[in-house]
C-alpha positions in Angstrom: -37.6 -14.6 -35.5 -40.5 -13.3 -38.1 -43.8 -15.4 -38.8 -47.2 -14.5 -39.3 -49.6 -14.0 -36.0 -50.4 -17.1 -33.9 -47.7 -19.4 -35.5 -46.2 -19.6 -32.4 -43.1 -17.3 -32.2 -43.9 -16.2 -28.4 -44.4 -20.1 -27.9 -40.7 -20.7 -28.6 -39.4 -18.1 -27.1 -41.0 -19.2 -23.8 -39.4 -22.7 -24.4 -36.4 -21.5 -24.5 -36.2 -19.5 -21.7 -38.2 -22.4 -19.7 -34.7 -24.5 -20.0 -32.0 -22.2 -18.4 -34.3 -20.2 -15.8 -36.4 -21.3 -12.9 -40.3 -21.2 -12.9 -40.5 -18.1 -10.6 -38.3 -15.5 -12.8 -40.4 -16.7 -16.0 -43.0 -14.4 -17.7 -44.3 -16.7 -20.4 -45.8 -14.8 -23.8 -43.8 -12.1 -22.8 -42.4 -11.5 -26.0 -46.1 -11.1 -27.4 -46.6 -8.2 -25.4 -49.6 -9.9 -23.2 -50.5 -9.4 -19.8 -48.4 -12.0 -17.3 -51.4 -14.4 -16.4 -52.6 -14.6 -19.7 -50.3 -17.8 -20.1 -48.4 -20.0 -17.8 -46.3 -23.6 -17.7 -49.3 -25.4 -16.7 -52.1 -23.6 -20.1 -48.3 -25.3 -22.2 -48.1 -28.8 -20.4 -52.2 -29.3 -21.3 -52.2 -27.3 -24.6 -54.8 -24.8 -24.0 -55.7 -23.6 -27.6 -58.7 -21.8 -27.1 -61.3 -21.4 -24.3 -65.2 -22.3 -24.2 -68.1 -20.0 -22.3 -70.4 -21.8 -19.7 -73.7 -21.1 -19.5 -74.5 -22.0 -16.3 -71.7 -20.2 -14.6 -71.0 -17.3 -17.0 -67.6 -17.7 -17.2 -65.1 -19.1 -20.0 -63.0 -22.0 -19.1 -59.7 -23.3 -21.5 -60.1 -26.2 -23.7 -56.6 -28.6 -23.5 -55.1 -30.8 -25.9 -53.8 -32.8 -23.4 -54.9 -35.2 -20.3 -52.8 -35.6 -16.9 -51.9 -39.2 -18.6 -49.6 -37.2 -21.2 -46.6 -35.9 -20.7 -44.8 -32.7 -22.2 -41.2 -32.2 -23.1 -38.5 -29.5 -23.9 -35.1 -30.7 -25.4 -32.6 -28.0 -26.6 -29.2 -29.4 -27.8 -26.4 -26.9 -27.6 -23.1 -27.7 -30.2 -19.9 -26.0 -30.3 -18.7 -26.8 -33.7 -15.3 -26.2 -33.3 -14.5 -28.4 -30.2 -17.1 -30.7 -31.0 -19.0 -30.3 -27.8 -22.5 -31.0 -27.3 -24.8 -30.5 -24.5 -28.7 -31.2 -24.2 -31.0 -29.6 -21.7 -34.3 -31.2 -21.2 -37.3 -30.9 -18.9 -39.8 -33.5 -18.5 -43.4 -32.1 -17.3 -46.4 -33.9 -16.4 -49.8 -33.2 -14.6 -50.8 -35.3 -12.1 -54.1 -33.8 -11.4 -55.7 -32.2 -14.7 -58.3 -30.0 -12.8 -55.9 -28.1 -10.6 -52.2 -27.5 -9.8 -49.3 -26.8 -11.8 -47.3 -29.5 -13.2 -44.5 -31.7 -12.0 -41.4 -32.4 -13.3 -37.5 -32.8 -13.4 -34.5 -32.1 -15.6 -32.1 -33.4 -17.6 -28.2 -32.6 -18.7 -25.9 -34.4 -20.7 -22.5 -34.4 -22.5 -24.4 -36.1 -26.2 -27.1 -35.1 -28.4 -30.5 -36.7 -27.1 -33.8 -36.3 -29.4 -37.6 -36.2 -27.8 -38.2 -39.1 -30.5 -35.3 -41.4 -29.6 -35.1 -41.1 -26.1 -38.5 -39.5 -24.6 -41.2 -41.8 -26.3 -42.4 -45.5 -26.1 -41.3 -46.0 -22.1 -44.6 -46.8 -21.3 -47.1 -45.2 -18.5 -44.3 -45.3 -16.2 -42.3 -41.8 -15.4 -39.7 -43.7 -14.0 -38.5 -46.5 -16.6 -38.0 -42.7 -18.8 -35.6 -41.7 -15.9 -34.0 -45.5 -16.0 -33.8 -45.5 -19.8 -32.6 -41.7 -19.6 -29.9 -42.8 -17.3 -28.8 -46.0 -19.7 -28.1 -43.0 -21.7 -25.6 -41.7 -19.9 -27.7 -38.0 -19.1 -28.4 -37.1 -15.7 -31.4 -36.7 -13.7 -31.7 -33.8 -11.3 -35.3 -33.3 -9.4 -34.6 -29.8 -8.7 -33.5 -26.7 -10.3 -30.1 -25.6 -8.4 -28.4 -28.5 -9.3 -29.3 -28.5 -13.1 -28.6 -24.5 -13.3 -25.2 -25.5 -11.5 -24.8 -28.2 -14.6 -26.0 -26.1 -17.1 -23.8 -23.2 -16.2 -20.6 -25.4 -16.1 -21.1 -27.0 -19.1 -22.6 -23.7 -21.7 -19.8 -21.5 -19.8 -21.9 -19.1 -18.1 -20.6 -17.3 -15.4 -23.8 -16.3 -13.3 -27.4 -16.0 -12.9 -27.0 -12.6 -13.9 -26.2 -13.6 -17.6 -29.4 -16.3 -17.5 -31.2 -13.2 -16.4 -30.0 -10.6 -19.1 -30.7 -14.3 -21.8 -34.4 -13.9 -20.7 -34.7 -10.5 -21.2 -33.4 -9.9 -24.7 -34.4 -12.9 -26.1 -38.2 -11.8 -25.4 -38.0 -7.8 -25.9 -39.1 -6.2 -28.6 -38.6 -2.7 -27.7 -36.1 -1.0 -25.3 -37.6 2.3 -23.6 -34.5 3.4 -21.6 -31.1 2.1 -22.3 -29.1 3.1 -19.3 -31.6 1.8 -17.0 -31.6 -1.4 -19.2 -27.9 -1.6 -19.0 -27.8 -0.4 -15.4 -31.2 -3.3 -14.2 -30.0 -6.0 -16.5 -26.8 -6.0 -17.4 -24.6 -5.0 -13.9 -24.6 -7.0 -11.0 -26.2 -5.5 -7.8 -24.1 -3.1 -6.0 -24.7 -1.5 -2.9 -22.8 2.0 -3.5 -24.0 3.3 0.2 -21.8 0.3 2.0 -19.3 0.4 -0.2 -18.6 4.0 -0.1 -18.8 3.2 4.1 -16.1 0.8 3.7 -13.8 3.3 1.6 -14.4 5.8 4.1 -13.4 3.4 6.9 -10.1 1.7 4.7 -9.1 5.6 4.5 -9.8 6.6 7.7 -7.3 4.0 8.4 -4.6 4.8 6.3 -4.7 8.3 7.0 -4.7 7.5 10.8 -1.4 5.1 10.1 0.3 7.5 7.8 0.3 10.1 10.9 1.8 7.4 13.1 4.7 7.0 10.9 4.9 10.6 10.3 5.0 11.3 14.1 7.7 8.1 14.6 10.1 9.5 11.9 9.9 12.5 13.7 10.8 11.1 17.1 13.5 9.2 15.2 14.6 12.1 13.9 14.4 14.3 17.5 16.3 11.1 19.1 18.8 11.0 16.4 21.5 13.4 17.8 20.8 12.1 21.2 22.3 8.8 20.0 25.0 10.2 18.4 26.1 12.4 21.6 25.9 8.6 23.6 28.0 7.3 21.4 30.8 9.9 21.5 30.5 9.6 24.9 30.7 5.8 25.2 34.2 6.9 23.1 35.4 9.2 25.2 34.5 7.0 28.3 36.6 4.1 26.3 39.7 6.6 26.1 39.4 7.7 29.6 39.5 4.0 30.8 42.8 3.5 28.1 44.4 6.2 30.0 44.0 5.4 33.5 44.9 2.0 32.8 48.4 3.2 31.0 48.5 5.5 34.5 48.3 3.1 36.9 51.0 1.5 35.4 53.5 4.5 34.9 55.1 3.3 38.4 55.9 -0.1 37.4 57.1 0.9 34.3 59.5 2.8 35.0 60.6 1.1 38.2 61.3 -1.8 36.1 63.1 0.6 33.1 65.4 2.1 35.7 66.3 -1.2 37.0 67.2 -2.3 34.1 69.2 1.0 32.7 73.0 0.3 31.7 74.1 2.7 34.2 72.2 1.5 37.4 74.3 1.6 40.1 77.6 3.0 38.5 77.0 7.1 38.6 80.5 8.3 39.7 80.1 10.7 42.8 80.7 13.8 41.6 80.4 15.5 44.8 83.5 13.3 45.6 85.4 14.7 42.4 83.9 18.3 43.2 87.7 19.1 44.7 89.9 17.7 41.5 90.6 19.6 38.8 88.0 21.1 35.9 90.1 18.6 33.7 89.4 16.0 35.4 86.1 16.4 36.0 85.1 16.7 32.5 87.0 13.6 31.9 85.0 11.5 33.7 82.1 12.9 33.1 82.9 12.5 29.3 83.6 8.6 30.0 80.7 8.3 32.5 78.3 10.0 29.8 79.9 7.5 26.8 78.7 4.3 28.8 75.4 5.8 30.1 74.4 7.1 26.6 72.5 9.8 28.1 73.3 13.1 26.6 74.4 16.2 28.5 72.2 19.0 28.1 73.5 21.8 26.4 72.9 24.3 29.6 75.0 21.7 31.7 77.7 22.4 29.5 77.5 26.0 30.1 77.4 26.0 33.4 81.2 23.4 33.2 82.7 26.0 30.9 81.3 28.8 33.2 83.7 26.5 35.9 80.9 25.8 38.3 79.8 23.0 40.2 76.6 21.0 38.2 77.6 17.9 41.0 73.5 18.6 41.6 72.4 18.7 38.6 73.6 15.1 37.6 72.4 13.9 41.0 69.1 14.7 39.9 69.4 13.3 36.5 70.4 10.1 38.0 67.7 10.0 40.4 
């Protein structure tokens, strides 16, 4: 904004920051370059314009436009063209004591263009038929600044104080001495590097100390591994013991019941009887006894038959 000196450039720029930021974070006539108590919201509401010397106290006092019967207003209307959105902020102040004090007031949000002349003027000496009349108008009435900064925030999209903060401070600078510490007071949230560094330290701490757990576990897994494996060849060999002995223990049984059932039970010639015939005769029947039994003749008892000699002991022991 340009304009010759005094026509009130500083004077907007404190209005606007007035309606998105609360009374203790504004420094009106900032933008002007003056010193902080040169202006505040109470010289606005009364419209101090220029101040008078008293004689009889030495001292300058400011001269208002305004009595504690009037009452002062700031209405900004916010439009986004494209979605056809609008969105008034408003703040009603008046003063109910004109010698001291700062002024009362409350705020005002809604979803519709509102005007100072249409809907702030002609309700009479009454604050409250402008709050009724406001609220026939569909805007609502907040008496304190949270919830209005809440409304406001929700409905211009602004994600925190922090942006309200950096508004206030661009829109009234003139002159940046250091950037980074501009960017770094105004622009970043607040961070607390010591704690966070702490709790870094702490979270790594931690994983370290877990890592060396499941190092030192994979390790025992690994030590145990073999271990396992030699059980387990064992719980094998165990198995295959147990097999045998059970097959063992019933050797007797089995062939008890094998011989008891063998073709030739009970029908072995007695060759000890035969031991006086002739070599002839002997191999005859052994020839006929051996076709029924099926049981073949080893090859050295056939020697020892050819060699003419008495095997009467041998076959006894076969057929026990």
């Amino acid at each position: 904004m340009t304009g010759g000196v005094g026509s009130g450039k500083s004077t907007l720029v404190d209005a606007m920051t007035t309606l998105p930021l609360p009374a203790n974070k504004i420094a009106y006539n900032k933008a002007a370059g003056a010193d902080a108590k040169e202006r505040n919201l109470r010289s606005y509401v009364l419209g101090h314009y220029k101040t008078e010397r008293v004689e009889a106290t030495n001292s300058t006092r400011p001269i208002p436009l305004r009595g504690s019967s009037s009452q002062s207003v700031i209405l900004g209307v916010f439009t986004n063209y494209p979605l056809g959105i609008h969105v008034t902020l408003a703040q009603v102040f008046w003063v109910p004591d004109a010698n001291t004090g700062q002024p009362d007031r409350f705020y005002v949000t809604a979803d519709a263009p509102l005007s100072i002349e249409a809907h702030f003027t002609d309700f009479g000496s009454d604050i409250n038929d402008l709050r009724q009349r406001l609220r026939r108008s569909k805007a609502t009435i907040h008496n304190s600044y949270p919830p209005y900064a809440k409304a406001l925030r929700r409905s211009l999209s602004i994600p925190s104080d922090q942006a309200l903060d950096l508004f206030h401070q661009t829109v009234s600078m003139k002159a940046v001495g250091s950037l980074d510490e501009f960017v770094r007071e105004r622009m970043l949230e607040p961070f607390d590097a010591k704690t966070e560094v702490a709790k870094i330290v702490a979270h790594f701490t931690a994983l370290t100390a877990s890592h060396d757990e499941v190092v030192r576990a994979k390790a025992v897994i690994d030590a145990l591994g073999p271990i396992v494996q030699a059980c387990d060849r064992c719980d094998e060999i165990q198995r295959d013991i147990d097999t045998l002995k059970q097959r063992r223990d019933v050797l007797p049984a089995f062939f008890a019941q094998h011989r008891h059932d063998a073709p030739w039970a009970g029908k072995a010639p007695n060759w000890r009887s035969a031991s006086n015939t002739s070599p002839r005769s002997r191999n005859s029947a052994r020839r006929t006894w051996n076709s029924s039994a099926r049981v073949p003749i080893p090859s050295s008892a056939r020697s020892t038959a050819r060699a003419g000699k008495s095997w009467s002991g041998w076959t006894q022991g076969s057929a026990n």
